[in-house]
N, C-alpha and C positions, 0 to 999 in steps of 0.2 A: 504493500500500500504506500504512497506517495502524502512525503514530510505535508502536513499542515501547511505550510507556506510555498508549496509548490503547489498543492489545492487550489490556493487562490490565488495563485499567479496563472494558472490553468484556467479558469473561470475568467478572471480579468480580460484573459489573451481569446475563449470564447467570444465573451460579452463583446467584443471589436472587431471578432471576425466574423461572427454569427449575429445580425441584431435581430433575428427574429425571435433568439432566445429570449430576448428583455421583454418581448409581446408576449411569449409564452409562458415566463414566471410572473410580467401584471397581470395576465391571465386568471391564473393560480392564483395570486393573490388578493387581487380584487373577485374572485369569483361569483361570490353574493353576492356581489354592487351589481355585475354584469346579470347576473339572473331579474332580479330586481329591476333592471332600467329594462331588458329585455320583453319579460311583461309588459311594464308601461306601453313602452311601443304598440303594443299588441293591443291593450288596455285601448287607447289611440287609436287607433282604428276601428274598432267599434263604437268608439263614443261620438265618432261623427254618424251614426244610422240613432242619434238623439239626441236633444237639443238639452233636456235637463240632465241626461247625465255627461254630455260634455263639459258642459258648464262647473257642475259641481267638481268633474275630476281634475279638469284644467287648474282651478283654483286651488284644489289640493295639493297637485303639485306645484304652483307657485307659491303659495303659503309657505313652505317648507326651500325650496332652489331660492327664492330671492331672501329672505331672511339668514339664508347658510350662504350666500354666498356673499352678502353684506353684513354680514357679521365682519368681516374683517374691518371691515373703518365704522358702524357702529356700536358694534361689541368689542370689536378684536384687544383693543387697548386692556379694557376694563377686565377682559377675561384672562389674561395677560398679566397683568399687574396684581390678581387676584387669585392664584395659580394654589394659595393654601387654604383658601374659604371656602365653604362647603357649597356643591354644584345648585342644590335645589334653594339656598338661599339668596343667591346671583339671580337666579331662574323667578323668586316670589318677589323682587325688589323689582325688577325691569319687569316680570308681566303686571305686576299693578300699575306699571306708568304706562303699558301700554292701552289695556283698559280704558284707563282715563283719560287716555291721548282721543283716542278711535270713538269714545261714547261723547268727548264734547262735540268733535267732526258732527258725528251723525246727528243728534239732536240739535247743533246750531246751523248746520245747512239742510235739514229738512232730509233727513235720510240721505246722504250725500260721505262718506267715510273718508275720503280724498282730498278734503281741505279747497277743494276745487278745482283741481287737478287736471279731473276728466269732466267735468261739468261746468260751465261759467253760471252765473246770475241770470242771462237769457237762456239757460235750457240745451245752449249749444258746445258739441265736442268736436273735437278732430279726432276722438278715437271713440266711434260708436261700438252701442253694444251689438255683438252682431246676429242678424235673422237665422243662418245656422253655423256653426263653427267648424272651421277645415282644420284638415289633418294637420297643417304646420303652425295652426294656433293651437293646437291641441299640444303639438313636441316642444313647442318654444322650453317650458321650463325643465323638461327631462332634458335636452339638449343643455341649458343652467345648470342643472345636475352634474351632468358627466366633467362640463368644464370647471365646474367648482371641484369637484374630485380629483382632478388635476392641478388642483392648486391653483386655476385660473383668474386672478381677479377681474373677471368681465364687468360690463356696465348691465344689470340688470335693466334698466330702464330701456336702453336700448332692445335689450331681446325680448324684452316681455314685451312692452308697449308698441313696437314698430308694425307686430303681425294685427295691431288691430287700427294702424292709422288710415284716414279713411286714403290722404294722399300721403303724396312723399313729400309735401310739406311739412306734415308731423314728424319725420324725422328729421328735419333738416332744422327745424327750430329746435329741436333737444339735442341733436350736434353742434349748432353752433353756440348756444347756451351753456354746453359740458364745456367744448373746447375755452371759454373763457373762462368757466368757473376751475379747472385746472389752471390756467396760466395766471391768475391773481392771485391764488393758493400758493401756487410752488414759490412766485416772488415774496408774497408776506411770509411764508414758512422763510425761506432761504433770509429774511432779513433776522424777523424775530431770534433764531439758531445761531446767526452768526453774528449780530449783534451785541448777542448776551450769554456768548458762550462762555467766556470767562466767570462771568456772576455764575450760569449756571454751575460751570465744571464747580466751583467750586461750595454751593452750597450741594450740588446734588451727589458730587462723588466725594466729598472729603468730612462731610456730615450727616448723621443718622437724620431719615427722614424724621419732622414733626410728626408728635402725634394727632394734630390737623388732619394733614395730607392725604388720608384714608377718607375722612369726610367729605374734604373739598372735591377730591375727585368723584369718590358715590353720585355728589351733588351735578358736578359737572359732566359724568358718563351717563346721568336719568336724563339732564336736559339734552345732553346730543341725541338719548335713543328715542326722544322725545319729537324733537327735531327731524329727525329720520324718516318718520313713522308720518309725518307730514307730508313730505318730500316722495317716500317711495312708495307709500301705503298703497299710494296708485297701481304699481306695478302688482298689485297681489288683486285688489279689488277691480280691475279692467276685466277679468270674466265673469264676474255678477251684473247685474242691472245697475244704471248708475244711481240709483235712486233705492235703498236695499228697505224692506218689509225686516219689522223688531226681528222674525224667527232667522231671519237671512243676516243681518246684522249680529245676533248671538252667534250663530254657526261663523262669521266671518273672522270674530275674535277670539273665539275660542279654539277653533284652527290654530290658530296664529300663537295663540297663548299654551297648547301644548306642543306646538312643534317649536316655540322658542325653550321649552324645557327639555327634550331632548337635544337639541343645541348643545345647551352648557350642561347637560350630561356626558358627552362628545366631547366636552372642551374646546370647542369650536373645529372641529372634523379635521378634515384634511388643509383647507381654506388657514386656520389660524398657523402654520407654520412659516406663511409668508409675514407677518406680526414677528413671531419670535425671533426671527432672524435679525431685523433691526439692532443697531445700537442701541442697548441700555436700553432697550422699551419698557423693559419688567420694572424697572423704576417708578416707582407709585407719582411721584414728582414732572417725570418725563414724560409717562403717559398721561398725565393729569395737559402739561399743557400741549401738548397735542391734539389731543380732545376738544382743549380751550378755543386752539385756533381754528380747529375744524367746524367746531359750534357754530363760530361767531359770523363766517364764513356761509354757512348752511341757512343762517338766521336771514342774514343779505341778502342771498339766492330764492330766497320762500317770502322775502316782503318785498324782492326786485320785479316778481309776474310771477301767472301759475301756469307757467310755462314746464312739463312736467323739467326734471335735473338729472342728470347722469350720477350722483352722487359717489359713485364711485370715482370719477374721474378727477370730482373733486380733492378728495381723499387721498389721492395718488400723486400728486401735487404738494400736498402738505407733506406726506412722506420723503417727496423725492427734494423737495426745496429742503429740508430737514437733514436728508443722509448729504446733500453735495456742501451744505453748511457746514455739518460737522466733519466732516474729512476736510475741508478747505482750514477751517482756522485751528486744528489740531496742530497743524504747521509739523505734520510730523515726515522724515528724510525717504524719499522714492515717493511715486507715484501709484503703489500698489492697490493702496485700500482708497484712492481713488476712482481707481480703475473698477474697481469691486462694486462700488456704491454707482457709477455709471452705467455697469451692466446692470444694477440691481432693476433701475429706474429704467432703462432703455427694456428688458424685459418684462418687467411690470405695462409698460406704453405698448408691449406687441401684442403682449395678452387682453390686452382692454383695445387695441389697433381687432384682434385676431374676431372678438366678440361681434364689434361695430359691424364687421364684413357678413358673420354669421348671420347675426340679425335684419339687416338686408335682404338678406339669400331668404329667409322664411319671409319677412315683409312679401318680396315680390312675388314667391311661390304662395302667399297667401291673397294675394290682393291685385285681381290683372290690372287694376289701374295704374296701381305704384310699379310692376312690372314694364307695363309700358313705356312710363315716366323715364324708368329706371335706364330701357332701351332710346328711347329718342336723347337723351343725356347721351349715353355711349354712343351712340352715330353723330353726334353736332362733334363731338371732339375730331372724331374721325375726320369730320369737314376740316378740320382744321389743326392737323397732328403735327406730333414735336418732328417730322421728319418736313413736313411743309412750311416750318417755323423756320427749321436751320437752312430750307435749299434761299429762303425769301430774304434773311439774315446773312451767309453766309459772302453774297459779296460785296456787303458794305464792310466787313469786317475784314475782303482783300483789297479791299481800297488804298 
């Protein structure tokens, strides 16, 4: 038999000659997920030959894919920095805020759960509810599943919301919306970080946190998931009616209120590893203001129009202005963890890049109008492509 360390020098030298072996140990490994999403699909297909149980199962699986896979910037910190407190007391703190978040919704806009999201004050959406529901609004959130499994931070908003826009104007205002609400984020995070990284390093790494801090953050991780729940609620309540009956409204929260407790049963699944990896997040102080700026930012975004928000994308800005902060004024010799913190964020931007395209792809396979849209967009370019750019440019610039 062959030394231990030849084993896995064996293995290593498979794993790069063979990659199909890595499909066939996540295979094996994941193999319940893949049973599990497997169904669905199938689930999915039958639920378009009815309109109520499409409705109800589509929900269900949003319920659960957009709350797991935004947990990373609405929970992620909290769940994080909270790594020795007990799961189901995490679980009864934030489902009471949610409650009370979702019953003011519904009772101050007339049955309305969305903050008005999907409904204005005239009655009118750009993401109606629809007469029967197709197979690719049916997958949209198994399709969130599998990518949050992956560890993908996609923009929920985008994949949920885009398969029910009625044009592809609806996604074009939540992309250009996300795209600014990331690039204001990354700049305020990157000042705040690197502003005050001194004051931080040295209250937060060279003194015991107060016993404050625990407070301040509870208070400031309720108000973000608070916030959230504003902002994204939409993406979960877009396959109920927009206008929900008390028993539709109970089932809408209560969904929502046990699938946030197997959450942080999970400790936030597969999704919270991209969290942990962070500098120092687990820092009750760190994640505290983190949080802070994410909050405050989210607050802006939700009294700027209710224009739905990519809030992820948001989020991913604050982290990434954060890590390029702290690598920049550590002032520490090479360019290593530079480099580290650059791929982290240019990875994070392809996986949330990878989502946008996704969601798309189901928009127009759900919607021949945005389909079309989609194609008359790709043929005007055509009229006028980077290879008609350069013959038309090219001899002013042999002049």
């Amino acid at each position: 038999m062959a030394p231990p360390n030849e084993l896995i020098d064996n293995r290593r030298k498979n794993r790069i000659t063979y990659p199909y072996l890595n499909l066939l140990e996540f295979a094996t490994r994941e193999r319940t997920f893949l049973i599990i999403i497997g169904f669905a699909f199938i689930l999915a297909a039958f639920a378009t030959l009815n309109w109520h149980f499409a409705m109800w199962l589509g929900f269900t699986f949003a319920a659960y894919s957009a709350v797991a896979n935004d947990s990373i910037q609405s929970l992620g910190t909290f769940i994080e920095s909270n790594k020795k407190q007990k799961w189901y007391i995490l679980w009864l703190f934030t489902g009471l805020i949610l409650i009370v978040t979702i019953s003011f919704s519904y009772f101050y806009f007339n049955g309305d759960v969305t903050y008005q999201r999907l409904l204005d004050d005239q009655g009118n959406t750009a993401y109606p509810h629809p007469e029967t529901f197709s197979f690719f609004q049916i997958i949209a959130p198994i399709v969130l599943l599998i990518l949050t499994r992956l560890r993908m931070p996609v923009s929920t908003t985008f994949l949920l919301l885009s398969v029910f826009s009625a044009s592809a104007g609806g996604i074009t205002s939540i992309v250009s919306k996300s795209i600014s609400g990331y690039l204001i984020s990354f700049v305020l995070s990157f000042v705040i970080w690197y502003a005050g990284f001194d004051l931080i390093r040295k209250y937060f790494k060279k003194r015991k946190a107060h016993v404050a801090w625990p407070v301040i953050q509870w208070a400031v991780s309720g108000a973000l998931w608070s916030v959230w729940l504003m902002q994204d609620g939409a993406n979960i309540a877009v396959f109920l009616p927009r206008k929900l009956e008390f028993y539709q409204f109970a089932i809408f929260t209560g969904t929502i209120f046990f699938g946030l407790g197997l959450l942080f049963y999970l400790r936030g699944d597969k999704i919270q590893e991209i969290v942990s990896e962070k500098v120092r997040i687990s820092d009750v102080r760190a994640a505290t203001l983190v949080d802070f700026t994410y909050v405050l930012l989210l607050i802006y975004k939700l009294l700027d129009s209710t224009v739905p928000l990519s809030t992820t994308w948001v989020f991913l800005g604050v982290i990434g202005g954060r890590e390029i902060a702290v690598n920049i004024a550590r002032n520490k010799k090479g360019i290593k963890h530079k480099r580290k913190a650059l791929r982290q964020i240019g990875r994070d931007l392809l996986y949330a890049t990878i989502g946008l395209i996704i969601s798309v792809a189901l928009a127009s396979g759900a919607n021949p109008l945005i389909r079309k849209e989609i194609l008359d967009f790709i043929s005007s370019l055509t009229d006028f492509s980077v290879f008609s750019w350069l013959a038309w440019w090219l001899p002013v610039f042999l002049r």
